[in-house]
N, C-alpha and C positions, 0 to 999 in steps of 0.2 A: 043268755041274759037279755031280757026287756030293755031298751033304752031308759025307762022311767026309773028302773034297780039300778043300772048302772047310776044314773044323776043321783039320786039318791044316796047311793056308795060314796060317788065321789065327793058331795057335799058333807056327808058327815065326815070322812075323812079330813079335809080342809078344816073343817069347823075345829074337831079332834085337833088336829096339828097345832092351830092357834090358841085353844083356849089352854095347850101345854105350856105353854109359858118359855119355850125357847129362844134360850139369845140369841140375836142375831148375830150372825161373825163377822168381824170389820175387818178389813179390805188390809193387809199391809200397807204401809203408805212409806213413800220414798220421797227423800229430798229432791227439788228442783238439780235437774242437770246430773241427775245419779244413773250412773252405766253398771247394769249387773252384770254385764262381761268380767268387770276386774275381779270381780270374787271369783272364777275362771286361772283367774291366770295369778292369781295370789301364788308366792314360794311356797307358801305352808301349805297349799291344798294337798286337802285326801280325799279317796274316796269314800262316797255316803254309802252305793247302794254294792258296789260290786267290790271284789277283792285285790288282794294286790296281784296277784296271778293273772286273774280277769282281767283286770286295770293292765296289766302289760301286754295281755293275747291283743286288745281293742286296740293298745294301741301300735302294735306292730301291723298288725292286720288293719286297720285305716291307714297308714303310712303305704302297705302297698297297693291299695285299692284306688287310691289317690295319692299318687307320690307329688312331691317337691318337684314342681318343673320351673320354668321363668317364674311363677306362682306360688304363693303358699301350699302346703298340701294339707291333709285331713291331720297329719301330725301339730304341725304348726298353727293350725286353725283350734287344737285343744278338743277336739271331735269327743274322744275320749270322758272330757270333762264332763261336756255339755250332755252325752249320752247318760252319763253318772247320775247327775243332775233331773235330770227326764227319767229315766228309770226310778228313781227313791219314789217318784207320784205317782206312777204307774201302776194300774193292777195286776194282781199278783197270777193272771192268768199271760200277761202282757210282759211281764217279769219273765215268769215261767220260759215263755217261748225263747227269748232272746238268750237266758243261762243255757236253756236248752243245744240250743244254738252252738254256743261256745264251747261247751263240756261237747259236744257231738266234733268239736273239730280236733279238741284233744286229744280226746278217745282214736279216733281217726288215725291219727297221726302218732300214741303212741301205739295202735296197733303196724302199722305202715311202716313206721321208721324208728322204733323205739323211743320217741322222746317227744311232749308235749310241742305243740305247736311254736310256743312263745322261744321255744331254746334249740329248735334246729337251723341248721343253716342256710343262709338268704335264697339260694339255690334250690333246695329240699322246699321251701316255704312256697316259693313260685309256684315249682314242679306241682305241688299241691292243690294249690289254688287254680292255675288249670287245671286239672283233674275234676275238679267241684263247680267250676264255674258254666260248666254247660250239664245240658241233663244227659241219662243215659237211660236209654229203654236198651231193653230188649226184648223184640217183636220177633216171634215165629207163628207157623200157620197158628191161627187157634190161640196164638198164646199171648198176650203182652202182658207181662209183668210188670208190677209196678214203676213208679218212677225212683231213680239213686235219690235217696235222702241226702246226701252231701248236698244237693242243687238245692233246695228247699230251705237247708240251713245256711247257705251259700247267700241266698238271696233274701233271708231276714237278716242276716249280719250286714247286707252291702244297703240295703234301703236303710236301715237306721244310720249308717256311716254317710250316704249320700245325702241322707236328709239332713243334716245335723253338720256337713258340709256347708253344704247351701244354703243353709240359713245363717252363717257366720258370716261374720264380716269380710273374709277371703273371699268363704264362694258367692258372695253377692257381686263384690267387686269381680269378678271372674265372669260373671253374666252382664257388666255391664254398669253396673250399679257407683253412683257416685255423692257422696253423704252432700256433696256443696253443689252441687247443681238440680234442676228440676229436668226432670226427663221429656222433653216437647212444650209446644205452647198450649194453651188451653183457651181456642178464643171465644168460643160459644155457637151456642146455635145460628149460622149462615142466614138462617132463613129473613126475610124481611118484618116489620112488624104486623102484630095482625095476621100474619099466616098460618099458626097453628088457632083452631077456635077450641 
């Protein structure tokens, strides 16, 4: 395609767009001093995107991924929630992966041990989770075989749990982060006046 077709395409497209007459969407708008954490941590919450099953696998499984030390952990931080939350907007290829994910640890595990991941014992769960937490090849002359998919789903469950950590108010405060102070002084450029032209 000519670059004049393409401008051309694009301009009627635009033009097309606007003389459609669609509304514009307005923005949610929140009270001054309004924290959407607390809808989070509400008694009544349920989940929007995932199940109750899934809702308890996430949260056992962020709980050990990130345990309660001196610290909050990924339980206490409501990980769970906030991934709920994130998922319901997310596309359903995006969706996809992450069920994927979970249903593949079940499976897993009631082939392994007969019984879904959320309902065997703390020990059995560990055990588990190292097993999946490194990869496994196997390489001979000539041969490597793929990579254990347990590692793959191992590692889209633990980036969505670390991420969603760390952007809580735990894991920020855990990196450092302090809501009532500024982090350094900010004095400005050293230089004298007149130095940069």
């Amino acid at each position: 395609m000519k670059r004049r077709d393409f401008f051309g395409r694009s301009l009627w497209a635009s033009l097309t767009a606007a003389l459609a007459g669609t509304a514009p969407v307005r923005a949610r708008e929140f009270p001054p001093g309004h924290d959407a954490s607390t809808e989070l941590a509400a008694p009544d919450w349920a989940p929007v995107f995932l199940d109750a099953h899934q809702n308890d696998t996430l949260i056992r499984l962020s709980d050990l991924i990130i345990p309660e030390t001196d610290t909050p952990g990924a339980k206490a931080a409501l990980v769970n929630r906030f991934i709920d939350k994130l998922l319901a907007s997310e596309s359903r290829e995006t969706q996809s992966r992450f069920l994927d994910s979970l249903a593949w640890f079940d499976g897993e595990c009631l082939r392994r041990y007969g019984a879904a991941f959320v309902h065997l014992p703390a020990e059995s769960q560990l055990e588990f989770l190292n097993f999946v937490a490194y990869p496994h090849k196997l390489v001979t002359w000539k041969d490597n075989r793929s990579e254990f998919p347990g590692h793959s789903h191992f590692l889209t469950l633990k980036d969505w749990i670390s991420r969603a950590f760390y952007n809580s108010e735990a894991g920020l405060k855990e990196l450092g982060w302090s809501k009532d102070a500024m982090s350094g002084s900010f004095p400005g450029c050293p230089h004298p006046e007149g130095f940069h032209k």
